[in-house]
N, C-alpha and C positions, 0 to 999 in steps of 0.2 A: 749702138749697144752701150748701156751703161757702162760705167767701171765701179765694179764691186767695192763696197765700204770695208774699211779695216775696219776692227776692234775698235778702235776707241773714236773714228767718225760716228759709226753705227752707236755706240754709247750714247754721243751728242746730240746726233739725232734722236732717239729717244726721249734723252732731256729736255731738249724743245717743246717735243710732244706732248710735253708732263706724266710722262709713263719713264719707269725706272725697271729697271732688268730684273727678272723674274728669278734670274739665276746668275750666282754671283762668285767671283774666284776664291779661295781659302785667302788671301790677306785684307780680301773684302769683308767677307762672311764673318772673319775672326774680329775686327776694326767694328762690324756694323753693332756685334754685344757687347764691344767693349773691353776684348783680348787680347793679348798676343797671340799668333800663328800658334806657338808650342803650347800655351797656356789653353787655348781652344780645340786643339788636338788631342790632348791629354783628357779634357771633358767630354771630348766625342766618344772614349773610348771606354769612358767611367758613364758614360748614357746620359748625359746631360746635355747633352746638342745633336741633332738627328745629323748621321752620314751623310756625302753626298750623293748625289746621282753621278751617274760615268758616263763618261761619252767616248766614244773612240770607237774601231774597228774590231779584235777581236777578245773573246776574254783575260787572254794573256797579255794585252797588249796594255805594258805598262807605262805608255805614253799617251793614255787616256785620258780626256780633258776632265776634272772634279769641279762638279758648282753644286754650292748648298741653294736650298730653294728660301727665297726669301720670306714667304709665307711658313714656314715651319719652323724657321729661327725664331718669329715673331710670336708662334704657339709653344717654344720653348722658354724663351726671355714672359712670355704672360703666365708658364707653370712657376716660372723662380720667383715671380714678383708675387704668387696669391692670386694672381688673374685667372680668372676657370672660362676656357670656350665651351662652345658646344651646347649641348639639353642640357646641361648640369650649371650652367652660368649663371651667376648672378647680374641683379640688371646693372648696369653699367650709368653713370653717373646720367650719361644721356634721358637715361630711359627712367633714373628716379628724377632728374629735375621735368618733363612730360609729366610724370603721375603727380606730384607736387602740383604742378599749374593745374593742370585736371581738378585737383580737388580743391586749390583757390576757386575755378572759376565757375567751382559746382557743379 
């Protein structure tokens, strides 16, 4: 029988992978846009970074694990910057320099 990976082997092994955790701790989450913990807490709270999800046992239970999700920091950091996802997006530098070569190559 295997012996189960800590935290931060299981990190590692990921990183190998080239795959990065989906879901990531508040000194993480706050570091990944560019904040301090208090500085990014205080914006979650003013709606400028989405909550995170909870993990633990029961509702009361305030020993519940918090990871923001990496993907929704990313769609928050792209509303601050002018970046629009979604049906409403403009095309993204990719997809004008494609229409550019298209119409060089006629």
């Amino acid at each position: 029988m295997a012996t189960p990976l800590t935290k931060t082997t299981a990190r590692e092994q990921l990183v190998r992978l080239g795959l990065r955790p989906r879901g990531i701790p508040l000194d993480l989450a706050a570091a990944y846009v560019g904040l301090s913990p208090q500085l990014f807490l205080a914006e979650i709270e003013r709606g400028v970074y989405p909550r995170p999800s909870r993990h633990g046992q029961a509702e009361h239970d305030r020993h519940k694990r918090c990871v923001w999700d990496v993907a929704a920091l990313d769609r928050a950091m792209d509303r601050l910057s002018g970046l629009q996802t979604g049906a409403t997006a403009s095309p993204g530098l990719n997809d004008v320099q494609a229409d550019m070569m298209a119409a060089i190559d006629g």
